[in-house]
N, C-alpha and C positions, 0 to 999 in steps of 0.2 A: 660954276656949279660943282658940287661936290660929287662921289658916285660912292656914298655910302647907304647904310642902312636906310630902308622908308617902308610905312607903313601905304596901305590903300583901303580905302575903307568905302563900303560901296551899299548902301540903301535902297532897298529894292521893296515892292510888291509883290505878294503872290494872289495870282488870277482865283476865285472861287475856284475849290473842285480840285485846282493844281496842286494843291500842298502834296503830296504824297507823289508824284512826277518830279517837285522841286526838291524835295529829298532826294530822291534817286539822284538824280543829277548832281546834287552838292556835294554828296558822301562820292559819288564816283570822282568827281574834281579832288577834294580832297584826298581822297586815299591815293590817286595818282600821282598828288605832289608831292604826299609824304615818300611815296615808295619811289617817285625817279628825280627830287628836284631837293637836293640837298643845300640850295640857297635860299630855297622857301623855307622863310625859319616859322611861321605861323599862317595857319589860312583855316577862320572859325567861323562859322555861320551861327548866327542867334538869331531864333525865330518867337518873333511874339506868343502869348496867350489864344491868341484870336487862329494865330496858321496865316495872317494875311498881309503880315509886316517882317521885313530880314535886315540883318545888319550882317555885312561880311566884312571880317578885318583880315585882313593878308598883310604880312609881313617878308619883306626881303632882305635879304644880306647884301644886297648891291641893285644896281640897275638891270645888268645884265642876267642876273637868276630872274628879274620879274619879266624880262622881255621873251627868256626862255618859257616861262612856266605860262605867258601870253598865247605863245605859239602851240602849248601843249594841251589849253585849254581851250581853247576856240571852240571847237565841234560840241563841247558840253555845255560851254556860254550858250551855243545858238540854241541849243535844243532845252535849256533852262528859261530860255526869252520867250520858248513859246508859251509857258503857264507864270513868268512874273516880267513887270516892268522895270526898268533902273528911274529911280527918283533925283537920286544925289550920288555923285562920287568924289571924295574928297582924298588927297595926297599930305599925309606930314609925313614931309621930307625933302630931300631937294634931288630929285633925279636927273638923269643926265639929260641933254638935248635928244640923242636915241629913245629913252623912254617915255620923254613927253610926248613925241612923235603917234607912239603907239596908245598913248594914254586920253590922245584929241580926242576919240572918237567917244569918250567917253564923256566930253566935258567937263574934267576936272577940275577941281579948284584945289588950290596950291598952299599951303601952309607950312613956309620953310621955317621962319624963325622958331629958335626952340630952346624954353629958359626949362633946364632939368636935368633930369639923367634918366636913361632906364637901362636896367642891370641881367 
């Protein structure tokens, strides 16, 4: 296993009603990882037309910044779960045995191979 760069990308629901609680919550995640987690190189939430469908892409510089920014985000995870569902969460990249550890709980599915570049 490599312990470079990987993205996570995580498909979620929001509960009627909750849109505006799931903002609060995401821009709090967000703004935390910008201003203390300088291995988090990207972490975008896109929210459907509807307010009831999210796609979050996180991007890391290593295993070890996602496992950090894990640790950092918990309390805002929990309290985002209580107005959306996780659907799908899917990994391109190959992280280390550490981070799939932390990533079980999530059920992810794994998509190492990778014909490209990104710059």
């Amino acid at each position: 296993m490599s312990d470079g760069p990987f993205r996570l990308i995580v498909h979620q629901t929001i509960e009627p009603g909750g849109l505006e609680e799931f903002k609060k919550t995401a821009q709090l995640g967000a703004s935390n990882a910008q201003a203390k987690e300088p291995g988090t190189l990207g972490y975008e939430f896109f929210i459907d037309e509807s307010g009831t469908d999210c796609y979050l892409s996180e991007y890391y510089v290593d295993s070890e910044s996602f496992i950090t920014h894990f640790a950092n985000v918990r309390p805002i995870l929990e309290a985002s779960m209580k107005v959306s569902s996780l659907v799908e969460a899917i990994v391109l990249g190959d992280p280390t045995p550490e981070a799939r550890a932390v990533l079980a709980a999530l059920g992810v599915k794994y998509y190492s191979d990778c014909i490209g570049f990104c710059r």
